[in-house]
MIDOSE-1310 file (N, C-alpha, C; in nm, 2 decimals, decimal comma, always signed):
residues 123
xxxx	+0,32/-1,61/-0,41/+0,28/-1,47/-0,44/+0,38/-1,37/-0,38; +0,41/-1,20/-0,49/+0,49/-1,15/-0,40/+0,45/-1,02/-0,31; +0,51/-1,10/-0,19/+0,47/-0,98/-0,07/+0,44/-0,80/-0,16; +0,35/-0,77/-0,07/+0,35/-0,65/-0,06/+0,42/-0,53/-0,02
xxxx	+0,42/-0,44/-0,08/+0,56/-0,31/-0,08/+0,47/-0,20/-0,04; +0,48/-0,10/+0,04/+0,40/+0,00/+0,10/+0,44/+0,14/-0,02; +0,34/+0,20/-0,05/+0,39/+0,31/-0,21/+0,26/+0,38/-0,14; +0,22/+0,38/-0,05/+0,11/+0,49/-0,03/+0,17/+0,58/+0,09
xxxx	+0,08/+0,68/+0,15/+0,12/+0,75/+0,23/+0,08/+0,70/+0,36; +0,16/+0,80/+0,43/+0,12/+0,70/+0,62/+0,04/+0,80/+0,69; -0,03/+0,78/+0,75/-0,11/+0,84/+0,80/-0,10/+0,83/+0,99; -0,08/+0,93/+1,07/-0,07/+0,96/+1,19/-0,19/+1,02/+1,25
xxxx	-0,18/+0,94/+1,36/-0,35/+1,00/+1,43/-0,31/+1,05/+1,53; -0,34/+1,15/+1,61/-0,28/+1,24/+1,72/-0,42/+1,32/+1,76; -0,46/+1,34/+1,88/-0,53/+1,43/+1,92/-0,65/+1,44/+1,83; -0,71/+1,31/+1,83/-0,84/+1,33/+1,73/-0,82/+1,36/+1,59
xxxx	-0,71/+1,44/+1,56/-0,71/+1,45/+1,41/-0,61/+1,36/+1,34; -0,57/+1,39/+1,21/-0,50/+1,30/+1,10/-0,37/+1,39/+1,06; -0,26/+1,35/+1,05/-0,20/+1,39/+0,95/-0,14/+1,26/+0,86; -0,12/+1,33/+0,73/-0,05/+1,16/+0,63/+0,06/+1,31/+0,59
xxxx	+0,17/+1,23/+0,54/+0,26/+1,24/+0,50/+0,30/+1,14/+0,37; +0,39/+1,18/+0,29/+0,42/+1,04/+0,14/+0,49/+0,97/+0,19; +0,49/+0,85/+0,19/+0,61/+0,77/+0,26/+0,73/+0,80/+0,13; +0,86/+0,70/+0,22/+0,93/+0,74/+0,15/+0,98/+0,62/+0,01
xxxx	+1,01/+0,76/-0,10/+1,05/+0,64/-0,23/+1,07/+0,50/-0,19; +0,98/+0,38/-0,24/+1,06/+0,26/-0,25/+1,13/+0,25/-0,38; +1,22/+0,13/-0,30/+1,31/+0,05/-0,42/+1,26/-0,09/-0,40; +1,27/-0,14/-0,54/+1,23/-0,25/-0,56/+1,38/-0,37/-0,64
xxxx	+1,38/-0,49/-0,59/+1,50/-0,55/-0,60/+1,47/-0,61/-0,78; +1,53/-0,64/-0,84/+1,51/-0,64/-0,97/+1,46/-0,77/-0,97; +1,46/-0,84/-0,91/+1,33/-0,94/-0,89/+1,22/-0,96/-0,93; +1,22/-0,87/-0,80/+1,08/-0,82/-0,82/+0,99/-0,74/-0,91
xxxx	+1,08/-0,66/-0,97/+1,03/-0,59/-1,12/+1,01/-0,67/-1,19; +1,09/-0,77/-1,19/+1,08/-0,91/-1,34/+0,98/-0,97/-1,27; +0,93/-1,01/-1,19/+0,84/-1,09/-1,16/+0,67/-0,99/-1,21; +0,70/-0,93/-1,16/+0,55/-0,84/-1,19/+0,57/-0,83/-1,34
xxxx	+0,66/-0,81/-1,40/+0,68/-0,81/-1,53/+0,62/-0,89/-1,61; +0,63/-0,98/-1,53/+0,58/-1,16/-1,56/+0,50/-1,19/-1,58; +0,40/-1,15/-1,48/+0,28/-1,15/-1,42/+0,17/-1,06/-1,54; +0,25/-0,99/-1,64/+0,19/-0,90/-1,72/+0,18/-0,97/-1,90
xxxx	+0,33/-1,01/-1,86/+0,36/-1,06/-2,04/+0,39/-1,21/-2,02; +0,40/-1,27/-1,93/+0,38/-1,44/-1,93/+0,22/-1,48/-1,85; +0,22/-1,38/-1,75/+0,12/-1,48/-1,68/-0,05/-1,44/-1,73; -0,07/-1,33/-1,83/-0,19/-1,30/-1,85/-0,26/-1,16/-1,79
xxxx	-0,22/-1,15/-1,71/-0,30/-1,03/-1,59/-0,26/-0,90/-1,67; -0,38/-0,83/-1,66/-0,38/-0,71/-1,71/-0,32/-0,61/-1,61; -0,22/-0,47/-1,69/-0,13/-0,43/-1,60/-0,25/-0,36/-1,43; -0,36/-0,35/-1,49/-0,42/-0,27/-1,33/-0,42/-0,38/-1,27
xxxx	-0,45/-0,48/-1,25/-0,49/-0,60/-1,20/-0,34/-0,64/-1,13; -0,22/-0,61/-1,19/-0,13/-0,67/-1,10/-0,09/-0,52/-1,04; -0,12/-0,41/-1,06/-0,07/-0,28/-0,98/-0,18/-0,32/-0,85; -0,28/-0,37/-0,83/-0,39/-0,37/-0,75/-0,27/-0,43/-0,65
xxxx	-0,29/-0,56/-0,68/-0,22/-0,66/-0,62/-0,11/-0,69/-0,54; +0,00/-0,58/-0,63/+0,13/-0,55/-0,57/+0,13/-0,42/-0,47; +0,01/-0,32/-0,49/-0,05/-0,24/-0,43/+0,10/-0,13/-0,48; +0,06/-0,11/-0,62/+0,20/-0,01/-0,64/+0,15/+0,05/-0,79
xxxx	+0,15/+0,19/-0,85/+0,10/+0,23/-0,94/+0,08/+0,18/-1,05; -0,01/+0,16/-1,14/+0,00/+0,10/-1,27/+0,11/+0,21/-1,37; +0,13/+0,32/-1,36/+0,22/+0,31/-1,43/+0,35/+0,33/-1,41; +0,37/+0,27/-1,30/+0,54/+0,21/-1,22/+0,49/+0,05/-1,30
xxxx	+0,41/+0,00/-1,29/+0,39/-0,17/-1,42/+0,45/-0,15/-1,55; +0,41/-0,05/-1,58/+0,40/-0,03/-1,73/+0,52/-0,02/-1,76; +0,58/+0,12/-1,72/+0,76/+0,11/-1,71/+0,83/+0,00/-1,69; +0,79/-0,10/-1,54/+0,90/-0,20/-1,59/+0,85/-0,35/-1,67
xxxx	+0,75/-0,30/-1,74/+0,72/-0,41/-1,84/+0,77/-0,34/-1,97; +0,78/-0,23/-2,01/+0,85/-0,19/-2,12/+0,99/-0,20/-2,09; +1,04/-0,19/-1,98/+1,22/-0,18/-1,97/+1,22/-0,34/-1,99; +1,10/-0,43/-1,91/+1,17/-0,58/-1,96/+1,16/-0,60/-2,09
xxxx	+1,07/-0,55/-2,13/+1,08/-0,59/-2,29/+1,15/-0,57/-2,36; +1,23/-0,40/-2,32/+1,36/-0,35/-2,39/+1,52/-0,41/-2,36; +1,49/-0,50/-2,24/+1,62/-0,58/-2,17/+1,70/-0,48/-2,11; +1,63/-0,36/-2,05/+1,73/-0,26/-1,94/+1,63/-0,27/-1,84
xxxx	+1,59/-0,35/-1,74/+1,48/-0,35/-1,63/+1,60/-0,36/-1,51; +1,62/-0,32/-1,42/+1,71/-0,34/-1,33/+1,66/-0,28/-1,17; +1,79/-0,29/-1,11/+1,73/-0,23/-0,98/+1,79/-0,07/-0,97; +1,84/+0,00/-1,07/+1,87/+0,14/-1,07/+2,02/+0,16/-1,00
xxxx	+2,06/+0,28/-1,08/+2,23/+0,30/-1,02/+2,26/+0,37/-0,89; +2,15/+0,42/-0,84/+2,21/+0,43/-0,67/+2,09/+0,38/-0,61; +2,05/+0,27/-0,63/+1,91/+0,21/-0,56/+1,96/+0,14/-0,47; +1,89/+0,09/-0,39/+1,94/-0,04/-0,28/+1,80/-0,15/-0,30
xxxx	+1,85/-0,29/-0,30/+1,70/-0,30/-0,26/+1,69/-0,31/-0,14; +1,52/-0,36/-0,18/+1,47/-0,34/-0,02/+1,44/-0,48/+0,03; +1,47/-0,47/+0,19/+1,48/-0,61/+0,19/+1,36/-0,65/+0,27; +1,38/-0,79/+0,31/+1,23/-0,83/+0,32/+1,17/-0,75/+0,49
xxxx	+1,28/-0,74/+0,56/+1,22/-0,70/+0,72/+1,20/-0,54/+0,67; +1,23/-0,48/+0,54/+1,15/-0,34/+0,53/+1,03/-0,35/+0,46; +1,01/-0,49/+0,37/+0,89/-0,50/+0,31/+0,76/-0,53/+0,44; +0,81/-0,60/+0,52/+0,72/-0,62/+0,69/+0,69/-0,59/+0,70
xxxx	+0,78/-0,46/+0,76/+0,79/-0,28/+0,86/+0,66/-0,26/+0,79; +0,68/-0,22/+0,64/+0,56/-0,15/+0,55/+0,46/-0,20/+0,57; +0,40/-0,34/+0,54/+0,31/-0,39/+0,58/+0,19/-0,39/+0,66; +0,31/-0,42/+0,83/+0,26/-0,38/+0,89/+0,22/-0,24/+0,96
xxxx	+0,29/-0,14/+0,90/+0,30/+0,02/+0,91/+0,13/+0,01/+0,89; +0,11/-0,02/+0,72/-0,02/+0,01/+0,65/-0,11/-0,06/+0,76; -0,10/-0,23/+0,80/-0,24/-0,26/+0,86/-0,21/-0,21/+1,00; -0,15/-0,15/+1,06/-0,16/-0,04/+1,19/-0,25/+0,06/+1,15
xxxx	-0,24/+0,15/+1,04/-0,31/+0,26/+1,01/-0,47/+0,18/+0,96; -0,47/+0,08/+0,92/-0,58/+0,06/+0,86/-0,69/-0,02/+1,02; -0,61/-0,06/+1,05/-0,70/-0,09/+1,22/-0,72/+0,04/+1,30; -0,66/+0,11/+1,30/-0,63/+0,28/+1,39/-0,77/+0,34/+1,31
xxxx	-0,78/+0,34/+1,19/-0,88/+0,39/+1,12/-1,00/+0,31/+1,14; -1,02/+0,18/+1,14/-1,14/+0,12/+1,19/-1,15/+0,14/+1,33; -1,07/+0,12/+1,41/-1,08/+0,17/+1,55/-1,20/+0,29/+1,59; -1,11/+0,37/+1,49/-1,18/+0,56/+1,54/-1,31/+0,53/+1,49
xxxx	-1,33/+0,48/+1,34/-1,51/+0,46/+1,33/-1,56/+0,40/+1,42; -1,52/+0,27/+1,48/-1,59/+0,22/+1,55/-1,62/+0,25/+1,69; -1,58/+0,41/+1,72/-1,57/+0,43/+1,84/-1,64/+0,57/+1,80; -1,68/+0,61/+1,71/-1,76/+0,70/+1,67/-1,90/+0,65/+1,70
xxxx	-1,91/+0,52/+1,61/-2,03/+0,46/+1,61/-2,11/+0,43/+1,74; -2,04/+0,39/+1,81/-2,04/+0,34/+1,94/-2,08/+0,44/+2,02; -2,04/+0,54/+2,03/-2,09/+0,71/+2,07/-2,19/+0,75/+2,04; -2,25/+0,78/+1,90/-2,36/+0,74/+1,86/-2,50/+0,72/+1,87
xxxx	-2,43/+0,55/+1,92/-2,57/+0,46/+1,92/-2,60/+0,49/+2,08; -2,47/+0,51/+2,17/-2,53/+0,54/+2,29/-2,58/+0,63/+2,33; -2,55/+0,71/+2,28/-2,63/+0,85/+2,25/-2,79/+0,87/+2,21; -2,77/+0,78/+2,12/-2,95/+0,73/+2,07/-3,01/+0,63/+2,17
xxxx	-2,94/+0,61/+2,23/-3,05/+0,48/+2,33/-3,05/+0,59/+2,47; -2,97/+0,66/+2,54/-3,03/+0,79/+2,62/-3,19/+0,80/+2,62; -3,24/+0,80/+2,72/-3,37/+0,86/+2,70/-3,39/+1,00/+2,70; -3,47/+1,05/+2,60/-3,52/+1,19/+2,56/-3,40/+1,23/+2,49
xxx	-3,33/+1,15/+2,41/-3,24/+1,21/+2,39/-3,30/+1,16/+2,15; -3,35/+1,15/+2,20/-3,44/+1,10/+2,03/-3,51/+1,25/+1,96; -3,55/+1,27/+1,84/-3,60/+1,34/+1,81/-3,74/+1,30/+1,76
């Protein structure tokens, strides 16, 4: 299977609140465009089903399943790819934010319930 590419925004927690920001443009190695390409016109999978999966827009799929079909799919003329310890970074960037964000619920929740078990503290 191919690793996952970060294409969403990052999100910063500071002082109780949130800020997100867009992360920045990926580049993807022409590989890996052929491969998802693949995954569309050899392997079966419908284009949302592999944007889910690659966690990258369905119509960033679409594009490079029409360029493969047209035989100009590549990695772009001032692109770099990206290599695997920045596909990581991303990764793990996302499941930091995504534990940070179960964290805070669960520390809401937790507030809460102790709040509710206080006596006289019920309505």
């Amino acid at each position: 299977m191919m690793p996952l590419v970060d294409t969403k925004v990052e999100v910063h927690y500071y002082n109780g609140g949130v800020s997100m920001e867009m992360a920045p443009k990926n580049k993807y190695t022409k590989e890996f465009k052929e491969e998802a390409a693949k995954m569309v016109t050899e392997g079966g999978l419908e284009i949302p089903e592999v944007g889910r999966r690659l966690s990258i827009p369905k119509s960033t799929i679409i594009h490079w399943v029409k360029s493969a079909r047209e035989g100009t799919l590549g990695a772009g003329k001032r692109q770099r790819p990206v290599t695997g310890e920045e596909m990581e970074v991303a990764r793990l960037k996302r499941e930091i934010a995504e534990l940070k964000m179960e964290r805070d619920i669960l520390k809401k929740a937790a507030a809460y319930f102790a709040k509710e078990s206080l006596p006289g503290t019920r309505s």
